[in-house]
Each structure stands twice: as C-alpha cells, then as structure tokens.
KOLPA-261871 format. One record per residue (C-alpha): residue number from 1; z, x, y; residue in one letter. Coordinates in Angstrom, 2 decimals, decimal comma. Layout:
N
{NUM {Z X Y} "A"} ...
***
This chain:
273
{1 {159,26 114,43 130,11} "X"} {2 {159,65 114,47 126,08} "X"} {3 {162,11 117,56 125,00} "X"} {4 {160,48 121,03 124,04} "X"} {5 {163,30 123,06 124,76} "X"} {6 {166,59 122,69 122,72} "X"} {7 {169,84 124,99 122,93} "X"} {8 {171,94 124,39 120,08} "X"} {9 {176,10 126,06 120,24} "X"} {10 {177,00 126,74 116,96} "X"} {11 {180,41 128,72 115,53} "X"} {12 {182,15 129,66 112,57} "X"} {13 {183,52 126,16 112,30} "X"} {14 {180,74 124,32 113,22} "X"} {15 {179,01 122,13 110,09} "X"} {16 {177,06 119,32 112,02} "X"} {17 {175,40 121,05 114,81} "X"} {18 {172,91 123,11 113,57} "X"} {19 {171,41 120,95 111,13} "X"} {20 {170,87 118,10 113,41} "X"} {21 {169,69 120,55 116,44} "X"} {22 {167,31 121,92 114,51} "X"} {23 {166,34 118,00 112,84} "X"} {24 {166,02 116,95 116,12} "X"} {25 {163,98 119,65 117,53} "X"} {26 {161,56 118,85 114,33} "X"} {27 {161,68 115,37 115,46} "X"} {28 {160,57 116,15 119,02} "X"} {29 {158,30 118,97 118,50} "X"} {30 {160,67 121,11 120,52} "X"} {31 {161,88 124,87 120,03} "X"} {32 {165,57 126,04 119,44} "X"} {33 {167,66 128,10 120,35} "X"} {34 {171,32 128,95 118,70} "X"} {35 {173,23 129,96 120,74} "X"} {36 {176,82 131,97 119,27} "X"} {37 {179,78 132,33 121,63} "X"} {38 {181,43 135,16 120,03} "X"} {39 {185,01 135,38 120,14} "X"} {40 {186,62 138,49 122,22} "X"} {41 {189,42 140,23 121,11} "X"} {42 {192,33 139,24 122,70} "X"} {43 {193,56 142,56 124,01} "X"} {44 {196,61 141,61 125,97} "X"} {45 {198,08 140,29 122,30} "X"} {46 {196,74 143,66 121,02} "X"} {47 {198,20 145,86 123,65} "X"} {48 {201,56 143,83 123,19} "X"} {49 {201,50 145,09 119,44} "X"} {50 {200,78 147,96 119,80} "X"} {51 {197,92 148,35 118,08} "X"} {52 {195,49 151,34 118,72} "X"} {53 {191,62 151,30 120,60} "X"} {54 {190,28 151,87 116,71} "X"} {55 {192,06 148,62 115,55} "X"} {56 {190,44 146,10 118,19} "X"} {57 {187,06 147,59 118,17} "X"} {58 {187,51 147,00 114,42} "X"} {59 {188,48 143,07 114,90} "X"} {60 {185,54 143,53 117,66} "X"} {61 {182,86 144,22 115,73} "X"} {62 {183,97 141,73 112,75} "X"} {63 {183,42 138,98 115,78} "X"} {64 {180,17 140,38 116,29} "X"} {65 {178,83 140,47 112,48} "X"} {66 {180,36 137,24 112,01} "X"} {67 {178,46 135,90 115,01} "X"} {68 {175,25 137,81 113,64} "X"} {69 {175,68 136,01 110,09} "X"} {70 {175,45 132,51 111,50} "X"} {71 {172,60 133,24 113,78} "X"} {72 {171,05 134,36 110,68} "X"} {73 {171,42 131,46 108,55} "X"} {74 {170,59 129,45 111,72} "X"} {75 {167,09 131,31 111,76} "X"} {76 {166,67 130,91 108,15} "X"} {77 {167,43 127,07 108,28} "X"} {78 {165,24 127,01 111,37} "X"} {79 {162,41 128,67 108,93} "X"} {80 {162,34 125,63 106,56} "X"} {81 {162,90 123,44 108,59} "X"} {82 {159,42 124,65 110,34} "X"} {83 {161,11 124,77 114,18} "X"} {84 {160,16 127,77 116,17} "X"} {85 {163,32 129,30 116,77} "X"} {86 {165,38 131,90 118,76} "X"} {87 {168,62 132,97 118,69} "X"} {88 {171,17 135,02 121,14} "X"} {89 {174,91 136,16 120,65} "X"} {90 {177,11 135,45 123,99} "X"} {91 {179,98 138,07 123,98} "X"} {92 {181,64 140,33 126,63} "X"} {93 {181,87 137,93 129,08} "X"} {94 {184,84 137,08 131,34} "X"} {95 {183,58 133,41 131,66} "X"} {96 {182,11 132,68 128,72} "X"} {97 {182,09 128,51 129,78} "X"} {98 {180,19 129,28 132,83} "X"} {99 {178,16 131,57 130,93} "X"} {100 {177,20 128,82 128,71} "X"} {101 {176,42 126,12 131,70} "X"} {102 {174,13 128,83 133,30} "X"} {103 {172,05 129,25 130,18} "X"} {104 {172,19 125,30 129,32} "X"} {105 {170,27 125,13 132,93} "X"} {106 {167,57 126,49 131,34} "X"} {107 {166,82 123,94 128,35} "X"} {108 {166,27 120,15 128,11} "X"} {109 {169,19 119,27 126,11} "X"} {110 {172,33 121,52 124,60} "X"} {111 {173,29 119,88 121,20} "X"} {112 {176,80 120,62 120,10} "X"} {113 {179,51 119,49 117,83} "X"} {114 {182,44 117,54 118,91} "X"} {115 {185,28 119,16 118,13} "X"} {116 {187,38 118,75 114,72} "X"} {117 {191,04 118,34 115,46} "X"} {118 {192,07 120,00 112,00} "X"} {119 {190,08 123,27 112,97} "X"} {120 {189,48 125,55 115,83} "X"} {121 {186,79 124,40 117,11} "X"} {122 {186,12 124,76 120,64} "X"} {123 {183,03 121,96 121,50} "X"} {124 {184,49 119,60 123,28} "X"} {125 {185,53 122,67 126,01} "X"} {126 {182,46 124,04 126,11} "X"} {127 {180,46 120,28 126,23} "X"} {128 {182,58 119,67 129,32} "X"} {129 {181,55 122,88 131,12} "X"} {130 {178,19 122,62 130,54} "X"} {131 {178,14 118,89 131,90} "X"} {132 {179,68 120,11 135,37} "X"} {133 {177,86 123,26 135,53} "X"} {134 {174,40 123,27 134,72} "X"} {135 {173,13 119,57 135,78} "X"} {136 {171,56 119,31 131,95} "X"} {137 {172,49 116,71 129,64} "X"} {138 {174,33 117,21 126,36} "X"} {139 {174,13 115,57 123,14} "X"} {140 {177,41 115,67 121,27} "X"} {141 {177,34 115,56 117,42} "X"} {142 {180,33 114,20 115,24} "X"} {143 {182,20 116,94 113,07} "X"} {144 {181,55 114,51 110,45} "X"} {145 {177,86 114,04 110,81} "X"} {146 {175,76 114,45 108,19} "X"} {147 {172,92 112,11 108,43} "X"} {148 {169,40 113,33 109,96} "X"} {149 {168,91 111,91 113,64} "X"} {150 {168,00 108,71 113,24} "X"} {151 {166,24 106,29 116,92} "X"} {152 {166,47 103,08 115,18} "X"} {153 {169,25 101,49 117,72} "X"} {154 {170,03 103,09 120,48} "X"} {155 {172,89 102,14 122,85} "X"} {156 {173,07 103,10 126,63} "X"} {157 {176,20 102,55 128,49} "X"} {158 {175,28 101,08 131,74} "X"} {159 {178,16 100,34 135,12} "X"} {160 {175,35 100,81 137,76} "X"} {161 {176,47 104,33 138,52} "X"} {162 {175,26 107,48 139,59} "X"} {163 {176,00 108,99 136,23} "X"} {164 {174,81 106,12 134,21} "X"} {165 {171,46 106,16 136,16} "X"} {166 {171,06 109,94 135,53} "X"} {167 {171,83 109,33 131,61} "X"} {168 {169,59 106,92 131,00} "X"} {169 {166,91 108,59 133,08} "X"} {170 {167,49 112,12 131,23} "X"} {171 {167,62 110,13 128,09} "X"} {172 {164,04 108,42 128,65} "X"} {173 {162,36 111,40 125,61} "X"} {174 {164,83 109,50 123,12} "X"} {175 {164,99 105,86 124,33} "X"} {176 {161,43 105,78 124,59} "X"} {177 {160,97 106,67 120,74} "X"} {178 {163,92 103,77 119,68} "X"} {179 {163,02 100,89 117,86} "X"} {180 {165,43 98,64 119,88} "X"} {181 {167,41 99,44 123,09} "X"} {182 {170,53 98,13 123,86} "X"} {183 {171,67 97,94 126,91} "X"} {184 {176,08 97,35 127,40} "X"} {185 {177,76 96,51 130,23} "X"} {186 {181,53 96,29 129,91} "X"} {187 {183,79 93,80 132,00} "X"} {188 {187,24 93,69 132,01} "X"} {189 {188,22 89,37 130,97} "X"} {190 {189,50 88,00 134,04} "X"} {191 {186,51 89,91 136,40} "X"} {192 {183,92 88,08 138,43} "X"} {193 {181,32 89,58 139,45} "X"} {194 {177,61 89,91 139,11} "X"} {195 {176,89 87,55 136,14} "X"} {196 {173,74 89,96 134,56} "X"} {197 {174,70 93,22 136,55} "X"} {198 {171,75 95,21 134,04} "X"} {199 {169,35 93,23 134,61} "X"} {200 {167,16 95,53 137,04} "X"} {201 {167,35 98,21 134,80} "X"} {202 {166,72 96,57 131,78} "X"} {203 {163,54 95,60 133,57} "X"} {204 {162,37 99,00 134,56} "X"} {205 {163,21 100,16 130,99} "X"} {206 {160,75 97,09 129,89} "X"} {207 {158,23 98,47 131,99} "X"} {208 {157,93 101,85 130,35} "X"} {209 {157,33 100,06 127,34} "X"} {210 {160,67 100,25 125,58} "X"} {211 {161,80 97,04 123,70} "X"} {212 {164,94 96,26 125,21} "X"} {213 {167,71 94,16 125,61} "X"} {214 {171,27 93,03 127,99} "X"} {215 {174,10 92,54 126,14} "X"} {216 {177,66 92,20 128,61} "X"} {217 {180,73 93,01 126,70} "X"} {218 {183,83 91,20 127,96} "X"} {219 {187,05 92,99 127,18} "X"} {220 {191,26 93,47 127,60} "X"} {221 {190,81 96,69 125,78} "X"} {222 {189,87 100,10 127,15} "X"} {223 {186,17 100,92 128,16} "X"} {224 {185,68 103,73 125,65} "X"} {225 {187,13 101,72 122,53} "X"} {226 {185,17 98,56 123,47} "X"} {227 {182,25 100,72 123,44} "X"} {228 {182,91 102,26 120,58} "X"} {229 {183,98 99,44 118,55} "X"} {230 {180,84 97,52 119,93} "X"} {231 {179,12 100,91 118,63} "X"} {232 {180,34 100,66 115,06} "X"} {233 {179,66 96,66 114,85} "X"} {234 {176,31 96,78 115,78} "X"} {235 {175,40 99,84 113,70} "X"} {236 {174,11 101,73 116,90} "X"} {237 {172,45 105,43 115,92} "X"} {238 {173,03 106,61 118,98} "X"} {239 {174,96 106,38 122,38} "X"} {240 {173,90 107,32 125,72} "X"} {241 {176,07 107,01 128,49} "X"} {242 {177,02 108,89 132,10} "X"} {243 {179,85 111,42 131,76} "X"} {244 {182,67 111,80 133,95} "X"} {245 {182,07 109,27 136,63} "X"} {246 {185,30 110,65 138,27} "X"} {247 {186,33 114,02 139,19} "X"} {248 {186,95 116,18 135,88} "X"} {249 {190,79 116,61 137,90} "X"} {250 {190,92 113,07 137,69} "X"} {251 {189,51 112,46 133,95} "X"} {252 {192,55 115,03 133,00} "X"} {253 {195,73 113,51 134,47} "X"} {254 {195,10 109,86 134,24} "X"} {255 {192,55 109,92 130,70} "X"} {256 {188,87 108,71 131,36} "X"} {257 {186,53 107,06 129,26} "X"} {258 {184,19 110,24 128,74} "X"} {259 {187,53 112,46 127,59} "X"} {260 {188,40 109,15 125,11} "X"} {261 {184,34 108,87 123,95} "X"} {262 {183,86 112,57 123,02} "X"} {263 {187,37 113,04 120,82} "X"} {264 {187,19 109,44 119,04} "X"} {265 {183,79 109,08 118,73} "X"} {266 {181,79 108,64 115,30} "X"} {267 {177,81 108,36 116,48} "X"} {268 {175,94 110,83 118,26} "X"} {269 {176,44 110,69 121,89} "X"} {270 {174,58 111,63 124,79} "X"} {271 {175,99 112,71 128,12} "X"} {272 {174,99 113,24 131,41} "X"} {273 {176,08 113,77 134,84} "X"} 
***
C-alpha cells in the first residue's frame, strides 16, 4: 500500500517536522494533515494564584491564536510545496495523548519531531502514545533535521520479532522506493545462535523487488548505540525498526532500546508496533 494519507504534529517548538512531512508527502503523492495540540491552561496553577476567569481565558485564547498561526504557515508551506493539505487544532481535551492515537488511526503514517532536550518540546510523549494506541506507525524526525527526505540507504532493524515484522511490513511504501536495503541484525559477542538469522526475510524483501542485503552486527555494547553507531558509519538515510518489543512498563524502569533510539538518535526513524 504506498502512503496517501500523512498526519504531521507540529508545535511552537517544532522546526523539523513540518518541512519534512510535507517533503515527504510531495515525495509520495500523499495529502497532509497538521495537526496542533494546543496547550490548555493550567487552571489548578491559576486557581492557586489567584488569578480571575478573565485572566485564563486571556492565556486561553493566546494558546489558541498561537496554535492558529502555525497551522497557518503550515498551510502556506503546504501551498508551495504543492501538497493538498488540511489542518485541525486539538484543544479542550482531558486526554489529549489518546486524542492524538485515535486520530493517528486514521492516517498511514504520523510524522513528528523528536524531542529537543534544550526546549519544551513534547514529541517524544506524544510518539509513544500514538505507537501503543492507534496500531499506525510513526516516523520520528531529528530536532536537528534539515535535509529533504532522502531513500538512498535505508536501514531496517531486524530480531525476528513481532514488532520488527510489523515495521518492516508497514514500512514496505518506503523500502520499496530505496536504492539499497540494509538489513541489521545485532548479536551480543559471546552468543550462538542462528548463524544468518535474516535470511528469510531478506529473501521475501528480494522478492518484492527491493535490492537488498544481510549484514549481522556483533557487539558488547548496547543494541540501540550499536545501531546507531552502525547508522552513522554507513551513512544510512533512514532507520526502520519495531518499537517497544517489551511492555512500555518495562521500557520505563529498566531503559529499552526504542526509549534509547528516539532521544539519541540523529537519522529519521521509523517505528512500529
């Protein structure tokens, strides 16, 4: 199925997103949508102060222009950029991540940006909630991002998993347009096991006519920095990989390889699960 419906979450801090969601849908042929999770007052701090009804609808309705602003420019940028877009403003709501997984449900693919330590920028919260609640795949853009989407080498993460099986299946619209595949599989140096444990599925990828190929990485470091690092050697353009192969509970006391991928990583990264 090639991608004709893309939902792109852009903010006020948000530089990377949009540009590339909108590239991307260009790319594809596909629609977009911006989608602007407008911040609520927060009236318990508010009430605590003091502060009269006239005050917060005030700070209320600068969350709503700002919101309107962005969508705007998002439109305009959509306009030159020749992609049929929409946008919509997501405010009022009491669960405003499960809001956002709902909606995701109804696209191919949510683009958003991975979060920037140094602002407030909420991605990575909202990237998680969409990839537990609306059984849609996400592609997560680097805060630092600038470059157009590029397909030249693309990397897909691959353990023989349920969740690596649905991101590479989800992922078929991108792999399919890549010059060269690359498929990883990461073992920890000391492991025995099955000596090519990709090759099956670098077969069926072969036989949808993408050029392909097995590489197994053998490692004492973590999974996410090996792939990472393995990422940045080989120049990769993109990353596609399963997300939270454990229970999100799980991921958040002991650290996971999905939490480690989508705050350190420096490509554009693809996520299912």
């Amino acid at each position: 199925m090639a991608l004709r419906d893309i939902l792109v979450l852009i903010d006020a801090e948000t530089k990377a997103a949009g540009p590339y969601g909108l590239a991307l849908a260009a790319a594809a042929g596909a629609s977009a949508t911006g989608a602007f999770m407008v911040a609520e007052p927060n009236l318990a701090r508010y009430a605590g102060l003091g502060l009269p009804k006239d005050v917060i609808e005030a700070a209320d309705g600068r969350a709503r222009d700002l919101a309107a602003q962005h969508l705007a420019d998002f439109e305009a940028a959509a306009k030159l950029a020749g992609v049929p877009a929409e946008t919509l403003a997501i405010a009022g709501s009491l669960n405003p991540e499960g809001e956002l997984a709902r909606l995701a449900g109804h696209f191919d693919l949510m683009v958003v940006e991975q979060a920037d330590p140094d602002s407030m920028a909420s991605g990575n919260r909202f990237a998680e909630a969409v990839l537990f609640g609306s059984g849609r795949p996400i592609l997560m853009v680097p805060y630092i991002q600038r470059a157009r989407p590029v397909l030249g080498k693309v990397l897909v993460a691959w353990d023989g998993g349920r969740a690596s099986a649905r991101a590479l299946g989800d992922a078929m619209p991108l792999l399919s347009k890549a010059e060269k595949v690359e498929l990883i599989s990461v073992q920890r140096a000391g492991d025995t096991g099955v000596e090519l444990p990709g090759f099956n599925i670098a077969r069926h990828l072969a036989r949808h006519g993408i050029n392909v190929e097995l590489q197994k990485l053998v490692t004492t470091m973590d999974i996410a920095n090996t792939i990472l690092s393995h990422a940045s050697d080989s120049g990769a353009d993109l990353l596609v990989m399963g997300g939270y192969g454990h229970s999100k509970l799980r991921e958040m006391v002991l650290g996971g390889t999905t939490r480690t991928i989508m705050k350190s990583m420096t490509l554009p990264t693809f996520f299912s699960h």
